[in-house]
Each structure stands twice: as structure tokens, then as C-alpha cells.
C-alpha positions as CSV (number, residue, x, y, z in Angstrom):
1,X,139.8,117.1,100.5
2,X,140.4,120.7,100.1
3,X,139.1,123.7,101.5
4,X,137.3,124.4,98.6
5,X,135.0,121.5,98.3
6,X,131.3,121.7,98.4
7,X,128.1,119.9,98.3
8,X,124.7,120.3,97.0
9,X,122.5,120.1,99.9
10,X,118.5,120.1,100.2
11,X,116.0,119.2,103.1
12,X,112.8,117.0,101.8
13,X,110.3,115.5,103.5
14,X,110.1,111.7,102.5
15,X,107.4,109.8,100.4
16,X,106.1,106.5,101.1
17,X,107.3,104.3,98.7
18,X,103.4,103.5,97.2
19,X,103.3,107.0,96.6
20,X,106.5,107.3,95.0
21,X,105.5,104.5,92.8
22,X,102.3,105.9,91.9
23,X,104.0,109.4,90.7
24,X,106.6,108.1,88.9
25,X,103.9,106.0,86.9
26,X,102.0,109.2,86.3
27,X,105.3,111.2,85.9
28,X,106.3,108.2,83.0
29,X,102.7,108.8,81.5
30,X,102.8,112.7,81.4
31,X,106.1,112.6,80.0
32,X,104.5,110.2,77.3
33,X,101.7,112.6,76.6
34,X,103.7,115.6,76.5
35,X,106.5,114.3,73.7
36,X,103.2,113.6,71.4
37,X,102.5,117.3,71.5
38,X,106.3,118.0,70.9
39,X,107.7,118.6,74.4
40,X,110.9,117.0,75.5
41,X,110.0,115.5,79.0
42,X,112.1,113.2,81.2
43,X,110.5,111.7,83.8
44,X,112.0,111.8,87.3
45,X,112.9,108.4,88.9
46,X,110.6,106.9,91.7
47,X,113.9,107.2,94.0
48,X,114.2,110.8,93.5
49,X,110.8,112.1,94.0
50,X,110.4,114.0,97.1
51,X,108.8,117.3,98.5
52,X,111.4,119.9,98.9
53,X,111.5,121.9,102.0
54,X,114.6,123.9,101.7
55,X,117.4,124.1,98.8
56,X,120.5,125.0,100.5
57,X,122.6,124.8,97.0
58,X,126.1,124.6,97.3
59,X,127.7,124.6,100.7
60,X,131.1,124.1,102.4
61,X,131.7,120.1,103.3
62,X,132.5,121.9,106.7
63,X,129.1,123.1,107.0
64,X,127.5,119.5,106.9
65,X,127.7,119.2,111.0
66,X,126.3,122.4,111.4
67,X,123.4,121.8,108.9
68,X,123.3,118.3,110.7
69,X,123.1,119.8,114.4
70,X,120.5,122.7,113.5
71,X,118.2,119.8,111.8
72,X,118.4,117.9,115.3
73,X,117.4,120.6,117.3
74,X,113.6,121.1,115.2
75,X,111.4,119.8,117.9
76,X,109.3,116.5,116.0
77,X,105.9,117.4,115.5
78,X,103.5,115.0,113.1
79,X,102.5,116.8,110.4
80,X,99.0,115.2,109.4
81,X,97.6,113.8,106.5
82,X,98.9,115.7,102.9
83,X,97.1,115.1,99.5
84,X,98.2,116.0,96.4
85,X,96.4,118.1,93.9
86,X,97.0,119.3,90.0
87,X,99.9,119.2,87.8
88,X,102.0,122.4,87.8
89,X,104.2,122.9,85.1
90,X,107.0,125.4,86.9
91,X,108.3,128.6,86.7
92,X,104.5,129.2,84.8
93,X,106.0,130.9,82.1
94,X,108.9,129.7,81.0
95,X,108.1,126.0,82.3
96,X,111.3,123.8,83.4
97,X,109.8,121.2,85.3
98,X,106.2,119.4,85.3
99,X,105.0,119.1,89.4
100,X,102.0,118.5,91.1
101,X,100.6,120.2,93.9
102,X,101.0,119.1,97.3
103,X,98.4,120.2,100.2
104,X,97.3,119.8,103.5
105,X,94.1,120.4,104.7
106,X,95.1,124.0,106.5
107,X,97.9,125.0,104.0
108,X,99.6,125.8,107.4
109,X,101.6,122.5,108.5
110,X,103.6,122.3,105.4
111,X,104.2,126.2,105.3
112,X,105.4,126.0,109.3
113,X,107.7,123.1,108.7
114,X,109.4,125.1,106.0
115,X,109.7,128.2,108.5
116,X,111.0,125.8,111.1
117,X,113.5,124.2,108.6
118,X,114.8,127.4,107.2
119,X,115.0,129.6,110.3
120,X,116.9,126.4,112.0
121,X,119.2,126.5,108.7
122,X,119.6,130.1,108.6
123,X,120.5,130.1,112.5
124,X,123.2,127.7,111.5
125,X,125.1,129.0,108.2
126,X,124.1,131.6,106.1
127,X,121.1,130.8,103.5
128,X,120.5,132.7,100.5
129,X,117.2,134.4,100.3
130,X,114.2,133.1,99.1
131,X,113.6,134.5,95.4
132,X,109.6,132.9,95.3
133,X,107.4,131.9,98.5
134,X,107.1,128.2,99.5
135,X,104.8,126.1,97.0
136,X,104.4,122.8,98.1
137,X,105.4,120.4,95.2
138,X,106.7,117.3,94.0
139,X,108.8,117.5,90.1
140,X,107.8,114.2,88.4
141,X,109.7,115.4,85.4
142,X,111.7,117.8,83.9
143,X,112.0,119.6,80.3
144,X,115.1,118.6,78.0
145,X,116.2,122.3,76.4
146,X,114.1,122.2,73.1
147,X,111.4,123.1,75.4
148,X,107.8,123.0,77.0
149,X,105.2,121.1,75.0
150,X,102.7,122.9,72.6
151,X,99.7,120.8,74.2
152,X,99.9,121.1,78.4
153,X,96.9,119.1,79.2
154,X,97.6,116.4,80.7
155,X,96.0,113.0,82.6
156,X,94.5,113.7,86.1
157,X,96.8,112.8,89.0
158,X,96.6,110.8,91.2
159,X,94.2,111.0,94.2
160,X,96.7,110.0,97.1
161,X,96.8,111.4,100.4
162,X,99.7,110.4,103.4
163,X,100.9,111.5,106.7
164,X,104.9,112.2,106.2
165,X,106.6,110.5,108.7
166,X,110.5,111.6,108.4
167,X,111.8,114.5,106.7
168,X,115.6,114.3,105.0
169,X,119.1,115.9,105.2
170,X,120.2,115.2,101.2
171,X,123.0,115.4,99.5
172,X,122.9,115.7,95.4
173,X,125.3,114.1,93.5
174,X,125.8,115.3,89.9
175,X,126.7,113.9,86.9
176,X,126.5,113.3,83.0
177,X,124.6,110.3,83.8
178,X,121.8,111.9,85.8
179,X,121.7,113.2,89.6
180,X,121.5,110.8,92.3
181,X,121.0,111.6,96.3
182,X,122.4,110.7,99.1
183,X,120.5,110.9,102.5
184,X,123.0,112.3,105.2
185,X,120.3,112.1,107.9
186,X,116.7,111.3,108.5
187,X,114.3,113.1,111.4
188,X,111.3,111.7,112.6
189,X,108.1,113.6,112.1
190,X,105.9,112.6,114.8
């Protein structure tokens, strides 16, 4: 392996698989809705839907221990029940990807994990800053390049609520194909 290589790395806490099911369903149905009104969606598969803590993009293979080690050393706190709430379609203006909202019931447990997560990672290699704040989400599916759909309503979402019981090292693998991730390691929430 060179010294070159790199891999695409992201921390996300993990969804029980009913969930997962439940959004991709919605996600497949959104989709569905949104190509009638001329949008180009592609609904994310059940076993890539997650809730993004921190994108850490490219990084040195060499860094993977590192990343690893700071992850380990985040004391394990449980983080309480989360709900989620209304689609998003994201960036607002020049939509990308169709989300929905994820909340708990302070808005604080989410937004401290993140600070923990980041300020762990940032101890440990060097992260680029944050260009938008945190917004709790999940991407259910994402726009093909003709773009967003004339009509954005869509179908309510799903009223699920769960307490998070792991959060994930990943690593993204992409290809022509589609993406596909690979968990390098898994820390207990509670």
C-alpha cells in the first residue's frame, strides 16, 4: 500500500434495524412521489441509513489507529430516547439529498455527542472545519443531477422514536456501482 492511500471515513450513530426498515420504506415512497413531480430521486438502501456524527472525508490509512484510539477514549454515556421529525430536503436551496429530522427531547444529547466526537477526533489528527452547525439527520435519498422535484410535498414520516445504543467508526467505499460501508469499529452508548 503506498503512502498515498486514503480512506473515506465518517462516525454515525447506529439505527435499529426496525427503524432502518421503516425509513427506507418511506425513503422508497418519497423517492416514488417525488419522480411524479419530475425529480430524480434514489432512495438510500436500509443498510446505509445512519445518523451522521462526524464526516472526516479523506484520511491517511495511517490515521485509522489514531481515529480508532481517540474513539475509545469517549467516556460511554446513554444517550436517551431520539424521535424523528419532518423531511428536510438539504442544502435548502439547492437541495441534494431528501432527510428527515432527527431530535431528542433537549436538543442537547445529540449536539454533545457530536462535540465529544469531534473534539476527540480533532485531538487526534487534524479535522477540517465545520462549514454548517450540526443538524441532526438521516439522508433517505438522494437527487440524480437533473435535479430537485417541482412538487416537494411529500408523505408524513414516520413517527419512530429509539434510544441509540452504539455509535460507528465507518469506512466508505466508492464505486460506479453505488457506495457501500464498512464498519471499522463499534462503541457502546450506554
Amino acid at each position: 500500500m503506498s503512502q498515498s492511500a486514503t480512506a473515506r471515513l465518517f462516525v454515525a450513530v447506529e439505527l435499529p434495524a426496525p427503524v432502518r426498515l421503516t425509513l427506507a420504506h418511506w425513503g422508497r415512497t418519497a423517492a416514488g412521489v417525488a419522480r411524479a413531480s419530475g425529480g430524480e430521486l434514489r432512495a438510500v438502501d436500509e443498510s446505509m441509513l445512519h445518523l451522521t456524527m462526524c464526516f472526516l472525508g479523506g484520511r491517511p490509512i495511517g490515521e485509522i489507529a489514531a481515529v480508532k484510539d481517540a474513539l475509545s477514549a469517549i467516556e460511554p454515556r446513554a444517550l436517551g430516547e431520539i424521535s424523528l421529525g419532518a423531511p428536510l430536503w438539504l442544502p435548502p436551496r439547492r437541495a441534494r439529498v431528501l432527510a428527515i429530522e432527527v431530535h431528542d427531547d433537549s436538543q442537547r444529547t445529540l449536539q454533545a455527542l457530536h462535540r465529544e466526537v469531534r473534539g476527540a477526533l480533532t485531538a487526534a489528527c487534524e479535522l477540517p472545519s465545520e462549514r454548517r452547525r450540526f443538524r441532526p439527520h438521516v439522508t433517505v435519498a438522494r437527487m440524480r443531477s437533473t435535479g430537485a422535484p417541482r412538487e416537494r410535498r411529500l408523505p408524513a414520516t414516520p413517527l419512530l422514536s429509539f434510544t441509540p445504543k452504539t455509535f460507528v467508526l465507518y469506512r466508505s467505499w466508492l464505486s460506479p456501482a453505488g457506495g457501500s460501508y464498512e464498519p471499522l469499529q463499534e462503541i457502546a452508548l450506554d
